[in-house]
Each structure stands twice: as C-alpha cells, then as structure tokens.
C-alpha positions in Angstrom: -55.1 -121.4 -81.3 -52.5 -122.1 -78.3 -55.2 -124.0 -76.9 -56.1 -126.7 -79.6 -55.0 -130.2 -80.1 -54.8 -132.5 -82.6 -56.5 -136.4 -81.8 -56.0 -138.6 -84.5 -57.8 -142.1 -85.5 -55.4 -144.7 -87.3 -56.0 -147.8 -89.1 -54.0 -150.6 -90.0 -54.2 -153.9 -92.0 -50.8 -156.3 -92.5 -49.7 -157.6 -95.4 -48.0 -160.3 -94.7 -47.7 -162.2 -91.5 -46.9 -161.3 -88.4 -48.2 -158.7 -85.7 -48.5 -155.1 -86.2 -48.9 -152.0 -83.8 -48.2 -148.2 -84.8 -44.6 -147.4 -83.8 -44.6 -143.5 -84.1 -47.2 -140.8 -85.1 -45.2 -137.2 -86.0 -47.4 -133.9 -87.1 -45.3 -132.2 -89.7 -46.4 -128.2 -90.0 -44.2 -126.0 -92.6 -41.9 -123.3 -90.2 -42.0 -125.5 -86.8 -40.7 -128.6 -85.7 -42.4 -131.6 -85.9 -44.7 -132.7 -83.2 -44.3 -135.7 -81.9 -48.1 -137.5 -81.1 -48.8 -139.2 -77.9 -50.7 -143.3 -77.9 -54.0 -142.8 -75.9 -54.9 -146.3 -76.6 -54.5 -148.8 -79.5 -56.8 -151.7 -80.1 -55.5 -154.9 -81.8 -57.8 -157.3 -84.0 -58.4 -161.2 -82.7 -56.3 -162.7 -85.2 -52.8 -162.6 -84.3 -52.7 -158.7 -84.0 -53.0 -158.6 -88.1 -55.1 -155.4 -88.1 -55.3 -152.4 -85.5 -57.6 -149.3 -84.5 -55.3 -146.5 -82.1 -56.2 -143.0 -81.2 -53.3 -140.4 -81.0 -52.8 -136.8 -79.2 -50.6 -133.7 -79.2 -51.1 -130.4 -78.7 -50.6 -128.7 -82.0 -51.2 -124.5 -80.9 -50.4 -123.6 -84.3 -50.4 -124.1 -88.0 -53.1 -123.8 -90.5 -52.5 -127.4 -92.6 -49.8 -129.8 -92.3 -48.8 -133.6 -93.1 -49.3 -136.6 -90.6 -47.0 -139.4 -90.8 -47.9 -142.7 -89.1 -45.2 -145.6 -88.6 -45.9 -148.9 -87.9 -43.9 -151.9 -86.6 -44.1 -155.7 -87.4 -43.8 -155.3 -91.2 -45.3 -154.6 -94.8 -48.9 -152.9 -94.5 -51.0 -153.6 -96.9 -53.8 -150.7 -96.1 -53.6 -147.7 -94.0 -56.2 -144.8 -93.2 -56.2 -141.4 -90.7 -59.3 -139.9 -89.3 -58.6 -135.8 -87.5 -60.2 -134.1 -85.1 -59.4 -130.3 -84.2 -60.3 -129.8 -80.3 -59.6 -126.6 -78.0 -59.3 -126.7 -74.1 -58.2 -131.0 -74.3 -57.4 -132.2 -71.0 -55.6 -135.4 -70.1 -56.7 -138.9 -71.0 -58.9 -140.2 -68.4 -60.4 -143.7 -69.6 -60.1 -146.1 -72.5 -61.8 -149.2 -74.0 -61.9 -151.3 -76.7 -63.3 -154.4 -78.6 -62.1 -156.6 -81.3 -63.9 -159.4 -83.3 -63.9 -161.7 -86.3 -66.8 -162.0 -87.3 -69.7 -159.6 -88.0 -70.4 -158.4 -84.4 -71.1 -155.5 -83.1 -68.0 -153.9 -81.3 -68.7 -151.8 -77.8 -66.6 -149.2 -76.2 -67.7 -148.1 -72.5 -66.1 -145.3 -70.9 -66.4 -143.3 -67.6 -66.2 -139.4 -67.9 -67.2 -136.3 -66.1 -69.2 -133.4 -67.5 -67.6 -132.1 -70.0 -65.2 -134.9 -71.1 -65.2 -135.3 -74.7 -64.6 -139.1 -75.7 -63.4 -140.2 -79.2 -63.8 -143.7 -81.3 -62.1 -144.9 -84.1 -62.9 -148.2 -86.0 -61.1 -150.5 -88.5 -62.5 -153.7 -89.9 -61.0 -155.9 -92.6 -64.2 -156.9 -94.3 -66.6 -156.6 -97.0 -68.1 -153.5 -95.0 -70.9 -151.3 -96.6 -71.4 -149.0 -93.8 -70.9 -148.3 -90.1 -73.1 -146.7 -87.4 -72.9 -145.8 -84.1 -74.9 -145.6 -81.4 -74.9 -142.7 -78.6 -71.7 -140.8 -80.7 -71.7 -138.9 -83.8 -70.1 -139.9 -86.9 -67.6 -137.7 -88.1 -66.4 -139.7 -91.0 -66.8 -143.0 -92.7 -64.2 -144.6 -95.4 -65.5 -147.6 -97.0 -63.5 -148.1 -99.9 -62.1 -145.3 -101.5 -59.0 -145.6 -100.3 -58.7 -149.4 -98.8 -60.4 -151.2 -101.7 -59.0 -154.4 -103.4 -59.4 -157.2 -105.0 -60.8 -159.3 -102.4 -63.1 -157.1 -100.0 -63.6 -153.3 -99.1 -62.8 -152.7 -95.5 -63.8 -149.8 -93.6 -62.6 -147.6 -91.3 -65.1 -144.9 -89.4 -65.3 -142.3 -86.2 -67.4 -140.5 -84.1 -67.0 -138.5 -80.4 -69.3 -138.0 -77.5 -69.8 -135.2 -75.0 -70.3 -135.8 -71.5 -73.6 -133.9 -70.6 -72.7 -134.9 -67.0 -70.8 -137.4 -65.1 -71.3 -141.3 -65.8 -70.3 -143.7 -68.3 -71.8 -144.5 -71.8 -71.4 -147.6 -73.9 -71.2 -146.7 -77.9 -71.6 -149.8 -80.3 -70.7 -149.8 -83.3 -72.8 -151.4 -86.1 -71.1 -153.1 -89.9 -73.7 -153.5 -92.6 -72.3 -156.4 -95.0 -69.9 -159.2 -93.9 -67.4 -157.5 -91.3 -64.2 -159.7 -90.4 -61.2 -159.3 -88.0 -62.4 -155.6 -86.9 -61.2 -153.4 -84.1 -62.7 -150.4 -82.1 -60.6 -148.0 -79.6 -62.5 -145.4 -77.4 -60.5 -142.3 -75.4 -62.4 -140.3 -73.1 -60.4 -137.2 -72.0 -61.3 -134.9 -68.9 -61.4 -130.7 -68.8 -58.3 -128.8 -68.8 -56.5 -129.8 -65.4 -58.8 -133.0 -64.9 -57.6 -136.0 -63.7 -59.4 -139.6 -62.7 -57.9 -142.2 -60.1 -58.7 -145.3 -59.3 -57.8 -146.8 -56.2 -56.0 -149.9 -55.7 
C-alpha cells in the first residue's frame, strides 16, 4: 500500500563490556532498494548502557515480505530480538518516553497525543522474566525465551500500541513476572498524516 509504514521494536543485550546503541536499521525487500529506517527513540538500560530498547520507522509502500537488518555499535552482542508493526496513514513522530531499571520495577512510558495518534512500546529486560503485561496498550507480542535463552537467565523482550481516542496523554506500565534485571522500555507516539506538535521555549 503506498500509504503504509514499517515501525520496528529492537532489543539488545552486550556481550562484553562496554556501551551499546543500534547504529543502523536497513529494510531489505527483493526488486527495490533497501530502505533505510529512521531512530524514533532508543532507551538505554542503567548499567553502563549494556542493554537497549529503540523503536525504528520508514515508509515501506511496497513489498509483500522482506529481511530487516539491525546494526549495532559498541561491540559483540550477545542477544538480539525485532518486534514489526504494519501501519497505514503514519504521521510524524510527535512525543517519546522511556524508563530503564535494574531491578524488578515496573517501567512507565507517558506520552502526549492527539486523537488519532497511534503510540508504540517496545521492552527489553535482561532477566529471569516469565512474562510481561501492560497496562492501557495492547500486547502484540511477547518473547521470553525462545530465542534469548541461555545458560544463566531467560530475558524478555515484549510490545504493545495505543490509540488516542482523543487528545491527552496516557502513562502505560509495564509489568515483569519473575526476577527482571537491567530492563529498558521506549514509547513513540506519532500524530495523523500532516500532524505536527510544538512546544514552546
């Protein structure tokens, strides 16, 4: 559809020391020429930037399937996971918020949006994690060890979105089960087609 774009939730956990962050994000679709995604907002953990949560963007009009391929700076990664959404009529990135802890609390994201704005939350959390939940968003997927399991814990990584019903903000908390450590959550609200927020200075 020449309206739809692609926002994409990425996790990260180091290997090794040193901070991490996501250097590039490319959309690779067979016949076209790869798209090159756009940082809404990335979210770094509490303990010397060793694990991350981002939210990426592009407009992606066509294409039925394709591959993703996520960079990162800083060093070895010892884990890394994706979460897509498909979205039609994606405006511009009007508000972001994250959290970060190391210990078992509950992460908040508040964002400001109009009616109509669509926000979107990915999570990442380096601990033994046996599930996630959110409040005022709907979970759209939850991975909590399939693919990040080893020896020493299971992390998890999870997301959800929210519709404006009409202008105001909302505050979404997400919730760990089990013994979450060094975790991250990053929330992007984006406006209507042609929307814009300012904020005077």
């Amino acid at each position: 559809a020449s309206n739809r774009s692609i926002v994409i939730g990425i996790s990260g956990g180091r290997a090794t020391a040193g901070a991490r962050s996501v250097s590039s994000v490319k959309i690779e679709i067979a016949g076209e020429s790869d798209i090159t995604a756009i940082e809404a907002a990335e979210q770094d953990s509490p303990t010397n930037r060793s694990n991350l949560a981002a939210i990426y963007y592009a407009a992606v009009p066509t294409g039925t399937s394709g591959n993703i391929v996520v960079e990162f700076t800083g060093g070895t990664m010892i884990r890394a996971g994706i979460g897509v959404w498909s979205a039609t009529d994606l405006g511009g990135v009007i508000d972001t918020s994250g959290d970060a802890d190391d210990s078992n609390a509950d992460l908040t994201s508040t964002l400001t949006g109009s009616q109509g704005a669509i926000a979107f939350y990915h999570l990442y959390d380096e601990g033994n994690v046996s599930a996630v939940s959110f409040s005022n968003a709907t979970e759209r997927y939850e991975d909590l060890s399939a693919a990040f399991n080893d020896s020493t814990d299971d992390p998890a990584q999870a997301g959800a979105d929210f519709t404006f019903t009409s202008s105001g903000s909302v505050s979404v908390v997400a919730t760990l089960t089990g013994d979450g450590n060094d975790g991250a959550l990053i929330g992007v609200a984006f406006g209507r087609v042609g929307e814009n927020q300012f904020v005077a200075g």
